[in-house]
Biopython code that builds the backbone (N, CA, C, O; Angstrom):
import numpy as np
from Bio.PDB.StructureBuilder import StructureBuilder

atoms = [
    (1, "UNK", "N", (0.787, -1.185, 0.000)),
    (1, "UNK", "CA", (0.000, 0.000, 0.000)),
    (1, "UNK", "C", (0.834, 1.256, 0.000)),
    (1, "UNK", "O", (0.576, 2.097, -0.860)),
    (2, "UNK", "N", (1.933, 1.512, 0.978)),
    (2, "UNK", "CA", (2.991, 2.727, 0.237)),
    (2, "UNK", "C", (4.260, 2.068, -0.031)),
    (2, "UNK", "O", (4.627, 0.902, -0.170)),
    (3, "UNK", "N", (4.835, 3.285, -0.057)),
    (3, "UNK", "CA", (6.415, 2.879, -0.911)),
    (3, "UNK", "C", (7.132, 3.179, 0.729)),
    (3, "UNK", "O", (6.671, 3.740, 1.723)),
    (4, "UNK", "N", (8.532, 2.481, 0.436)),
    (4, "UNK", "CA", (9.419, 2.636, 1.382)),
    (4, "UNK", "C", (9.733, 4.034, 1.888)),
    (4, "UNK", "O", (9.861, 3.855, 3.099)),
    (5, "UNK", "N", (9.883, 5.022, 1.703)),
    (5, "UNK", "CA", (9.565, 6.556, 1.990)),
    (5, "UNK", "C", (8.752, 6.837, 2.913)),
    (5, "UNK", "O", (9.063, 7.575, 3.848)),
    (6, "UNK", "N", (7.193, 6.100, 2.738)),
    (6, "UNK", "CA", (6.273, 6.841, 3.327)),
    (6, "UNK", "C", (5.389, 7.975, 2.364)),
    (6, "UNK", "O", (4.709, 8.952, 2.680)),
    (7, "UNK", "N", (5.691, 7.446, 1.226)),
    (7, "UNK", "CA", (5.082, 8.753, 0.254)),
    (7, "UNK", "C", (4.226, 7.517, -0.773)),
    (7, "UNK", "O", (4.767, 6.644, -1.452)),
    (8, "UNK", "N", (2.610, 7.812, -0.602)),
    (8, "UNK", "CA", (1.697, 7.081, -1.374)),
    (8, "UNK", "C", (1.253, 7.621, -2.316)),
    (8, "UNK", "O", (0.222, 7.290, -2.901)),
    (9, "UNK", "N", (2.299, 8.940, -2.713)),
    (9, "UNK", "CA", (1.605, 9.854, -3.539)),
    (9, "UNK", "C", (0.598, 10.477, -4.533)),
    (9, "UNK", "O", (0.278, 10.523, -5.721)),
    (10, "UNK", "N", (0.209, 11.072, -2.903)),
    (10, "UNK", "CA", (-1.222, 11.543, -3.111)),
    (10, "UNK", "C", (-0.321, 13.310, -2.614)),
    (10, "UNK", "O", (0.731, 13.548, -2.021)),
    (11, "UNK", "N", (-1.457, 14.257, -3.260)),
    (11, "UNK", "CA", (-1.057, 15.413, -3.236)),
    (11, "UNK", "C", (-0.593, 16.188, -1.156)),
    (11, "UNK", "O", (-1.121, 16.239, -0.044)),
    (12, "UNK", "N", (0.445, 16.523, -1.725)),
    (12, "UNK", "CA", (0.584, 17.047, -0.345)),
    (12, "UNK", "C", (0.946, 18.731, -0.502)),
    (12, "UNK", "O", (1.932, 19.141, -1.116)),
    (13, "UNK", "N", (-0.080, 19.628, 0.196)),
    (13, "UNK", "CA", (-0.057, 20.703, 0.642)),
    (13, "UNK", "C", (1.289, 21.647, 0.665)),
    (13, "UNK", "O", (1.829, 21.190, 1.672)),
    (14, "UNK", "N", (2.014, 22.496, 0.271)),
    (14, "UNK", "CA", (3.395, 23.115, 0.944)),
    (14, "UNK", "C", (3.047, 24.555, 1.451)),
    (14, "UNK", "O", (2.822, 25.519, 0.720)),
    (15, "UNK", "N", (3.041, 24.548, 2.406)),
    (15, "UNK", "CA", (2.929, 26.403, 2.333)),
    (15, "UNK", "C", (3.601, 27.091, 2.002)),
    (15, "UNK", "O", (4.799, 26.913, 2.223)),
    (16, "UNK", "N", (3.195, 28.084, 1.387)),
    (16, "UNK", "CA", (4.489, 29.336, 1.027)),
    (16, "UNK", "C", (4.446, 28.602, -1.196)),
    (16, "UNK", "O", (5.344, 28.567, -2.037)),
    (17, "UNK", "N", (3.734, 28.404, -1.227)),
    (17, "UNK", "CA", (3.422, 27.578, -2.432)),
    (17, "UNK", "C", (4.802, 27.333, -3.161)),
    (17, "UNK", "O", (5.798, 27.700, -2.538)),
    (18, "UNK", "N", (4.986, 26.765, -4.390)),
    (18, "UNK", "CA", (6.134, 26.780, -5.133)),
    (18, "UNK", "C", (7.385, 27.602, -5.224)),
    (18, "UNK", "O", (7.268, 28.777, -5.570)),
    (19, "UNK", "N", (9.014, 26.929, -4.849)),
    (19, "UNK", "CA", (9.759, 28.250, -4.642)),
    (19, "UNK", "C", (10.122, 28.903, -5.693)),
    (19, "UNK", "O", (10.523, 28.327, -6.705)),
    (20, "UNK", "N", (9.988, 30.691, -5.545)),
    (20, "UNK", "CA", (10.342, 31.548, -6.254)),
    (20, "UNK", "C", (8.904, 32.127, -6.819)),
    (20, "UNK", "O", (8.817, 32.899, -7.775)),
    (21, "UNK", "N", (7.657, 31.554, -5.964)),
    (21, "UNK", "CA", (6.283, 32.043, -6.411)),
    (21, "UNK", "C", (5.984, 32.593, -5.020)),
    (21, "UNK", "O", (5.866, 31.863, -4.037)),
    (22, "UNK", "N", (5.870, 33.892, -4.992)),
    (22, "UNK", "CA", (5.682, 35.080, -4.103)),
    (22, "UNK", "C", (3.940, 34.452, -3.853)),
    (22, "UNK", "O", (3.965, 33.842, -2.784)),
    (23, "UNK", "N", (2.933, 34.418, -4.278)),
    (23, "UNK", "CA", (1.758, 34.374, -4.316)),
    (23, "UNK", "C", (0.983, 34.924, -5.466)),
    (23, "UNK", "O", (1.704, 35.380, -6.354)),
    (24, "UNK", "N", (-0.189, 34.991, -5.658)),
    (24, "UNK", "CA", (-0.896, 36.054, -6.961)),
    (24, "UNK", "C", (-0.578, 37.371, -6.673)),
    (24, "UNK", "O", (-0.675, 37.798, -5.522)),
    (25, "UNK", "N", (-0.127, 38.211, -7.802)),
    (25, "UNK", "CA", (0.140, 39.670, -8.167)),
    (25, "UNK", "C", (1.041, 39.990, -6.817)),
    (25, "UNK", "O", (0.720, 41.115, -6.435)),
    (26, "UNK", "N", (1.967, 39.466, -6.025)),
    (26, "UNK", "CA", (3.229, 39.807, -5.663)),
    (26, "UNK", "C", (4.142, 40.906, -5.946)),
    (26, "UNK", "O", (4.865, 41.484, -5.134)),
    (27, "UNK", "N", (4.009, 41.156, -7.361)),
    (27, "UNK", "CA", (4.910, 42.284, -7.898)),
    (27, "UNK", "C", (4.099, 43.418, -7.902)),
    (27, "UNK", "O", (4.529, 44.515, -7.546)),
    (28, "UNK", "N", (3.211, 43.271, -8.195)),
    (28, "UNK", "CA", (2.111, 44.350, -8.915)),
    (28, "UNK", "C", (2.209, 45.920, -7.535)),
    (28, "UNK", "O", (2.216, 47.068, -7.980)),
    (29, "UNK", "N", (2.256, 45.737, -6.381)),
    (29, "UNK", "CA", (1.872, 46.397, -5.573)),
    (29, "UNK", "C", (0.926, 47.172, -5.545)),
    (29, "UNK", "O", (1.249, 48.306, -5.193)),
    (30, "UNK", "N", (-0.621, 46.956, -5.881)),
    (30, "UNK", "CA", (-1.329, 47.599, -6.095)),
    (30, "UNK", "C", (-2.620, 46.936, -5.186)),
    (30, "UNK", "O", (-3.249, 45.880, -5.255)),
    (31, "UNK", "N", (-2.663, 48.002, -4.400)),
    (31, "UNK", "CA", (-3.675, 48.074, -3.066)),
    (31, "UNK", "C", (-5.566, 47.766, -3.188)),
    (31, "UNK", "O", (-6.363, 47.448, -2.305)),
    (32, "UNK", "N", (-5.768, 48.019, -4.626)),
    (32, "UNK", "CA", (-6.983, 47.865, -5.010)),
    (32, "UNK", "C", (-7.558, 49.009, -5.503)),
    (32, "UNK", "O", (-8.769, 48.983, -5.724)),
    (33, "UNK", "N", (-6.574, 50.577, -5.844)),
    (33, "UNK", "CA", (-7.111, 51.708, -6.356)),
    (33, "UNK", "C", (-7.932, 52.384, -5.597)),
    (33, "UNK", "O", (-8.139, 52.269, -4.389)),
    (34, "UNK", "N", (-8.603, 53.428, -6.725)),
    (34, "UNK", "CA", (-8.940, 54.611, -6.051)),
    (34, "UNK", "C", (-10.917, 53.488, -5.544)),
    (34, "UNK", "O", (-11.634, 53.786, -4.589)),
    (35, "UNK", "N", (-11.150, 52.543, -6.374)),
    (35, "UNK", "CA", (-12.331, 52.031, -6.124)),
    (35, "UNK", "C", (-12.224, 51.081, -4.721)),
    (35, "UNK", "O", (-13.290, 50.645, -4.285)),
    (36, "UNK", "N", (-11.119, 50.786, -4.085)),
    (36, "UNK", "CA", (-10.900, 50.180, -3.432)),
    (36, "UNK", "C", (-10.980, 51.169, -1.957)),
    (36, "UNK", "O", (-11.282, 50.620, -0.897)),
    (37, "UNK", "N", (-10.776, 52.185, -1.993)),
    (37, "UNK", "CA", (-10.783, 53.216, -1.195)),
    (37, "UNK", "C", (-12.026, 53.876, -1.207)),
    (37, "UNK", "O", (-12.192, 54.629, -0.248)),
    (38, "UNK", "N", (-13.063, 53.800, -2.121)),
    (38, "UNK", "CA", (-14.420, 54.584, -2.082)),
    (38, "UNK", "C", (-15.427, 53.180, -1.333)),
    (38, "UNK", "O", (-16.386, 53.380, -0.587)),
    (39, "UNK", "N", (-14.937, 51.829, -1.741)),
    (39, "UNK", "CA", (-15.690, 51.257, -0.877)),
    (39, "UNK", "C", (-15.658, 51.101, 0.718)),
    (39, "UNK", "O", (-16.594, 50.702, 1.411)),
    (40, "UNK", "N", (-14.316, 51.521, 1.181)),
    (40, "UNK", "CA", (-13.904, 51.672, 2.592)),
    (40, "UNK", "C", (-14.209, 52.858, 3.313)),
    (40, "UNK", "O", (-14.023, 52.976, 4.524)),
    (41, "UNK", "N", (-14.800, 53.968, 2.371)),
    (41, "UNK", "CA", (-15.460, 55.289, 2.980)),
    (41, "UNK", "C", (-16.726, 55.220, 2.912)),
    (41, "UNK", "O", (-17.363, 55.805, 3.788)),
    (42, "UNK", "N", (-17.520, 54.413, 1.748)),
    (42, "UNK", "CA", (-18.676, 53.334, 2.056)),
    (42, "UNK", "C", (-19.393, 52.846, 2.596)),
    (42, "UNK", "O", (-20.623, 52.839, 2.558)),
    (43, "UNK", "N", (-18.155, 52.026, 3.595)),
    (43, "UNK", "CA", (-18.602, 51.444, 4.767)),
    (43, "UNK", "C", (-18.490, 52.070, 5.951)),
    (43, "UNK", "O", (-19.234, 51.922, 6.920)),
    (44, "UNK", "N", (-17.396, 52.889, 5.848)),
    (44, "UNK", "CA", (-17.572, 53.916, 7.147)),
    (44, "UNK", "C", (-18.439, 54.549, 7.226)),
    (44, "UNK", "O", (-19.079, 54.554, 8.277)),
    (45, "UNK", "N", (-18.729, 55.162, 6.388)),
    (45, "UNK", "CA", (-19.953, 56.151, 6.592)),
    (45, "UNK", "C", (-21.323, 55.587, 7.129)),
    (45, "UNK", "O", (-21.931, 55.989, 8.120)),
    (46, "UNK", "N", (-21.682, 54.576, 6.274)),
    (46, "UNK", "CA", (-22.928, 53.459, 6.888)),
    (46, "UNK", "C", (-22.381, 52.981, 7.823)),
    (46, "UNK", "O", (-23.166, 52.061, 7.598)),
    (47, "UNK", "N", (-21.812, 52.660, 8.672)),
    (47, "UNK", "CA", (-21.600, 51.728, 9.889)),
    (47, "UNK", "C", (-20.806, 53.035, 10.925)),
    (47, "UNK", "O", (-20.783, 52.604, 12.078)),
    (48, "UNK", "N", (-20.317, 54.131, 10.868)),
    (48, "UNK", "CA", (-20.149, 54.849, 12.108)),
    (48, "UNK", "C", (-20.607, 56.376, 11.288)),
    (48, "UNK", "O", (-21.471, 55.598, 10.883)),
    (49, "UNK", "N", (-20.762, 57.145, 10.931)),
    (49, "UNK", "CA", (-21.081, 58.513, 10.593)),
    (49, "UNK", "C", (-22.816, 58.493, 10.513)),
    (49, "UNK", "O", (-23.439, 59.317, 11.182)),
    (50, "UNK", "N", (-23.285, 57.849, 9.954)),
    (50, "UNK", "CA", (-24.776, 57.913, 9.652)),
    (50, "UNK", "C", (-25.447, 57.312, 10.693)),
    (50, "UNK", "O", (-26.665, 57.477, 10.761)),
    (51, "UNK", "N", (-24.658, 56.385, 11.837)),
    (51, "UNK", "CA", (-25.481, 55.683, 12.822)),
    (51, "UNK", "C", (-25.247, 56.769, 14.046)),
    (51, "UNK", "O", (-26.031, 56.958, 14.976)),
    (52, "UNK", "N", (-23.750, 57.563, 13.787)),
    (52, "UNK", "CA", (-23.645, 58.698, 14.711)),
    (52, "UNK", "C", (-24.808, 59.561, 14.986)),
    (52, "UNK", "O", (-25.537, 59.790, 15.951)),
    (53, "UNK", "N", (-24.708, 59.920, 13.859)),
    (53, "UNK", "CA", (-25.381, 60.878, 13.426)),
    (53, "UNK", "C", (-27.415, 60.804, 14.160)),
    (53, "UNK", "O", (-28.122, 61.590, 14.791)),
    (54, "UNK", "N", (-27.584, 59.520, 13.629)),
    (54, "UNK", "CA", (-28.796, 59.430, 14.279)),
    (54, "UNK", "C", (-28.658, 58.934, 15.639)),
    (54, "UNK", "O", (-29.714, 58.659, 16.210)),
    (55, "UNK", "N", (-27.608, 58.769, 16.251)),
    (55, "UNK", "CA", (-27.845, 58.389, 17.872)),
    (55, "UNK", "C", (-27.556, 59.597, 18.742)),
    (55, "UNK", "O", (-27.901, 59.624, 19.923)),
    (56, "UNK", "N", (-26.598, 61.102, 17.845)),
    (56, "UNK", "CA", (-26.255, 61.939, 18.492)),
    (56, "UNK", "C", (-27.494, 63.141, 18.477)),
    (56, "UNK", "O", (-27.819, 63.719, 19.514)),
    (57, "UNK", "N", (-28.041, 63.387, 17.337)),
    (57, "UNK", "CA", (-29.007, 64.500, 17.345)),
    (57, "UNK", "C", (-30.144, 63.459, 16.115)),
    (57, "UNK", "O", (-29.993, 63.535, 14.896)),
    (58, "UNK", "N", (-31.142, 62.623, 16.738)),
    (58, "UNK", "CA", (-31.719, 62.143, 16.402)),
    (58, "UNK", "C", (-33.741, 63.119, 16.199)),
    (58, "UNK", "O", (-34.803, 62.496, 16.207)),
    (59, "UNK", "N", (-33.640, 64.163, 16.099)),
    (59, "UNK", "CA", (-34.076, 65.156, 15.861)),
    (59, "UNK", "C", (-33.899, 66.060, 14.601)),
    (59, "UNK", "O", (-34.707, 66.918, 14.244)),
    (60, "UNK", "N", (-32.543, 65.697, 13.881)),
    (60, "UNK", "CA", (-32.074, 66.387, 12.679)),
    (60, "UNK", "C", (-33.410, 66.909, 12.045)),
    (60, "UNK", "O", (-33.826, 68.040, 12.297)),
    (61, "UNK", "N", (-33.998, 66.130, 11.299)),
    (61, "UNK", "CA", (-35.056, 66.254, 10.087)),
    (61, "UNK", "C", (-36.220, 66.641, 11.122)),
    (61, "UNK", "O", (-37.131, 67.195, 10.506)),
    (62, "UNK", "N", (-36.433, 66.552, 12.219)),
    (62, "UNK", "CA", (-37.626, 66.519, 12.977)),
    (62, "UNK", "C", (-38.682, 68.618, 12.637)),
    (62, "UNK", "O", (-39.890, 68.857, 12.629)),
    (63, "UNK", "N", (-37.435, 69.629, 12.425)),
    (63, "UNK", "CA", (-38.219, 70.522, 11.611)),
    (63, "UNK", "C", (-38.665, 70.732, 10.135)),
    (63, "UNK", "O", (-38.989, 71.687, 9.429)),
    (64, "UNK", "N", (-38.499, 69.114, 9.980)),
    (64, "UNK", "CA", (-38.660, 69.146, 8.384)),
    (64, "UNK", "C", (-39.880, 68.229, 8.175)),
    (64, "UNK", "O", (-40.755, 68.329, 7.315)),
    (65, "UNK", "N", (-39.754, 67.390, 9.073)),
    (65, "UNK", "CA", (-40.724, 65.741, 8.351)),
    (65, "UNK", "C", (-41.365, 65.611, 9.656)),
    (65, "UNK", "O", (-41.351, 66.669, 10.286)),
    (66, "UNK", "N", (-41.821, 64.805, 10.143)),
    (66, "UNK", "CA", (-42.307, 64.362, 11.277)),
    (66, "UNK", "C", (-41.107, 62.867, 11.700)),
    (66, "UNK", "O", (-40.312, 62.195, 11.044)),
    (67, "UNK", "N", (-41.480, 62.887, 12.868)),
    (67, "UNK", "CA", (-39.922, 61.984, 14.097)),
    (67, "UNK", "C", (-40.145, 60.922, 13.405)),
    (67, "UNK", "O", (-38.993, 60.531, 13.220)),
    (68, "UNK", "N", (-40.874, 60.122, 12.851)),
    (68, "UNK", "CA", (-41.341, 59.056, 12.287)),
    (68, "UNK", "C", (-40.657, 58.790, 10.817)),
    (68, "UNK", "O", (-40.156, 57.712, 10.495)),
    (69, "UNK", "N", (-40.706, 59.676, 10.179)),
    (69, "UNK", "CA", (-40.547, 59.513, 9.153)),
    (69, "UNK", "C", (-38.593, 59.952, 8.762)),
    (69, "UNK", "O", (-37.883, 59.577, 7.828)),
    (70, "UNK", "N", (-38.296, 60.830, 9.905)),
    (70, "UNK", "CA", (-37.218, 61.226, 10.128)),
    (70, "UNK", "C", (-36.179, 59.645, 10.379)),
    (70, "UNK", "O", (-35.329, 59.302, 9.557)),
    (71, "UNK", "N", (-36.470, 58.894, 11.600)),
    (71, "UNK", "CA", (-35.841, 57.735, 11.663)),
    (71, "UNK", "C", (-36.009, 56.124, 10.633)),
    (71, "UNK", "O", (-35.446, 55.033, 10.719)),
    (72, "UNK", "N", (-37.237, 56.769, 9.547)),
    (72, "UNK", "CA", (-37.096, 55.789, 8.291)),
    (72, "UNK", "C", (-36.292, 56.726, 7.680)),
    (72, "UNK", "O", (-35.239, 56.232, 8.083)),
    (73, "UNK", "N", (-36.016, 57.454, 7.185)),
    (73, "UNK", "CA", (-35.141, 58.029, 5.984)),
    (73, "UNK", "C", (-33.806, 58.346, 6.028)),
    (73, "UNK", "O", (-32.889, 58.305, 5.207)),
    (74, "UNK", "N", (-33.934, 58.748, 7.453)),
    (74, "UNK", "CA", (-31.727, 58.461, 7.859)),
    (74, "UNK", "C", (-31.602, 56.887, 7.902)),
    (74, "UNK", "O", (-30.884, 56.479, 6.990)),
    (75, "UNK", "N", (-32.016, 56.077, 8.566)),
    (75, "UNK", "CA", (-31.367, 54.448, 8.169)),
    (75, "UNK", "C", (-31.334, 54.196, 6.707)),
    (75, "UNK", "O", (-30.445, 53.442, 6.311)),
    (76, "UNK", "N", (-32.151, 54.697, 5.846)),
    (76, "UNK", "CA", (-32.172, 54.625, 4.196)),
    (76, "UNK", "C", (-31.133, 55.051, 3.357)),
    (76, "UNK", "O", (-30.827, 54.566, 2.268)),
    (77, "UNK", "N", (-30.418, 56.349, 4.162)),
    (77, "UNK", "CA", (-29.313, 56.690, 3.207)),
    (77, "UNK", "C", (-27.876, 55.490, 2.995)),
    (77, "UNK", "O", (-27.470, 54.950, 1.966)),
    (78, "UNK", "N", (-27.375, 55.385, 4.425)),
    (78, "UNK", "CA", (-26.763, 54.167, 4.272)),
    (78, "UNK", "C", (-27.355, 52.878, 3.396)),
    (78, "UNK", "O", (-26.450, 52.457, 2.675)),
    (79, "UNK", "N", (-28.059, 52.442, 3.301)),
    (79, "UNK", "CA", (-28.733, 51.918, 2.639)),
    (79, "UNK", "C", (-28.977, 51.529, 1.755)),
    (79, "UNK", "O", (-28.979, 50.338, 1.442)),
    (80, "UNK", "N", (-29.357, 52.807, 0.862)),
    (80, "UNK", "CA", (-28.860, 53.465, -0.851)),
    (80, "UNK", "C", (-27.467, 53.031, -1.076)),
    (80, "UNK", "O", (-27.052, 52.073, -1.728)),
    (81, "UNK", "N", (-26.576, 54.285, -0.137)),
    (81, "UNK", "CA", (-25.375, 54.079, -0.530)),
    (81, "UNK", "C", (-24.417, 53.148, -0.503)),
    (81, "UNK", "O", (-23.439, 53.307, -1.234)),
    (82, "UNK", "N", (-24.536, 51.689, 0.570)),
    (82, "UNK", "CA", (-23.817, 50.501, 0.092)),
    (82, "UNK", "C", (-24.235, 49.458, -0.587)),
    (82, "UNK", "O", (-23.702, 48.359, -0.432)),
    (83, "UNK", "N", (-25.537, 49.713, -1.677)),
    (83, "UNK", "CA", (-26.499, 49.912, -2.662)),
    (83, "UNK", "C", (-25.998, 49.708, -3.654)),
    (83, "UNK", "O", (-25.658, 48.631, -4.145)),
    (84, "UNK", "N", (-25.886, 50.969, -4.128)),
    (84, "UNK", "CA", (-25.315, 51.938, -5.076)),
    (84, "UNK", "C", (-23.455, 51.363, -5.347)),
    (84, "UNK", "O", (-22.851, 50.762, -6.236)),
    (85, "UNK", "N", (-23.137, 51.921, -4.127)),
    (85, "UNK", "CA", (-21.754, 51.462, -4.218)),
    (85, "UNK", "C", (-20.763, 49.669, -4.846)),
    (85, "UNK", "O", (-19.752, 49.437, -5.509)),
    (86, "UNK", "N", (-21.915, 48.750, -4.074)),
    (86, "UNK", "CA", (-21.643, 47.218, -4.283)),
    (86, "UNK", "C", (-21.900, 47.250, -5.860)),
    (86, "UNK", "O", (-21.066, 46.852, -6.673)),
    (87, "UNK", "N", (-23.269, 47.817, -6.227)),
    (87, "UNK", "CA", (-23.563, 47.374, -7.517)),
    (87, "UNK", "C", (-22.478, 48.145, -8.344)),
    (87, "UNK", "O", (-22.703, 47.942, -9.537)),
    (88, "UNK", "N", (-21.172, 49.111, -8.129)),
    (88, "UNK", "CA", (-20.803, 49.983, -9.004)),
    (88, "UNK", "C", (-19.037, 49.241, -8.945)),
    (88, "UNK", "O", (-18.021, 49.505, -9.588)),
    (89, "UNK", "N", (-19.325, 48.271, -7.884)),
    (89, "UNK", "CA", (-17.858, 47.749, -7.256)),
    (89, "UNK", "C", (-17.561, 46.625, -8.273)),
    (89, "UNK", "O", (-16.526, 46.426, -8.910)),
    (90, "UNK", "N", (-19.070, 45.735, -8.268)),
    (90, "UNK", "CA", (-19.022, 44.708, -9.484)),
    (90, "UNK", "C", (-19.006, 44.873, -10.756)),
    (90, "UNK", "O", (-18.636, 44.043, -11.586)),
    (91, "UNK", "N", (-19.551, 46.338, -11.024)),
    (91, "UNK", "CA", (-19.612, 46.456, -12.635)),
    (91, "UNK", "C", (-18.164, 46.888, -12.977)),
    (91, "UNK", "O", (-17.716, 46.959, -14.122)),
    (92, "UNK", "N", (-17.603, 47.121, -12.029)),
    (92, "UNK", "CA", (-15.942, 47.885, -12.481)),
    (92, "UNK", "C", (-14.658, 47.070, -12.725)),
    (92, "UNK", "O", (-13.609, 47.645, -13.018)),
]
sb = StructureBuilder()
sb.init_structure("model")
sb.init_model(0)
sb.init_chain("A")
sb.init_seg("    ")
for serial, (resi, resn, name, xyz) in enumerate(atoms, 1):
    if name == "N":
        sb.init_residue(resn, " ", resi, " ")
    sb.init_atom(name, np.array(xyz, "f"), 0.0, 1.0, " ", f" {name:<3s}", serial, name[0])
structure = sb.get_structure()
C-alpha cells in the first residue's frame, strides 16, 4: 500500500506555495485603487457617521418631516449608498 519513503503519492499541501512564487500579483503592488478606497469610505460612513449621526441629534429632520418619518429616511441613506456602491464595485 505505500512505498518505502512513506510517500503514497497523493497530493501534499506546501505552504508558502512553489519556490520563487511570491503568491498572486506579488509584484504588482497595487492596493486595489482609487475604487478600493471609495468602498472603505462606504462602509464607514454606513456603519459609524450615519449611525452617529442618528444616535447623536436624532431630531435632525424633525423641523422638516415628522420623528417618524425622520428615523425611516436616515437608516435609508446608508442603505442606498452601500447599494449603489456594491452594484458599481461589481460592474468595475
Amino acid at each position: 500500500m505505500s512505498s518505502d519513503d512513506g510517500d503514497d503519492g497523493g497530493y501534499v499541501h506546501t505552504p508558502g506555495g512553489v519556490e520563487g512564487d511570491d503568491g498572486p500579483d506579488a509584484s504588482d503592488g497595487e492596493s486595489g485603487g482609487p475604487s478600493g478606497w471609495i468602498l472603505v469610505g462606504a462602509i464607514t460612513l454606513a456603519t459609524l457617521v450615519i449611525p452617529g449621526i442618528i444616535y447623536l441629534y436624532p431630531t435632525l429632520l424633525a423641523d422638516h418631516v415628522p420623528f417618524l418619518v425622520a428615523m425611516l429616511a436616515l437608516p435609508f441613506v446608508p442603505a442606498l449608498l452601500l447599494g449603489v456602491v456594491g452594484v458599481w464595485a461589481m460592474k468595475g
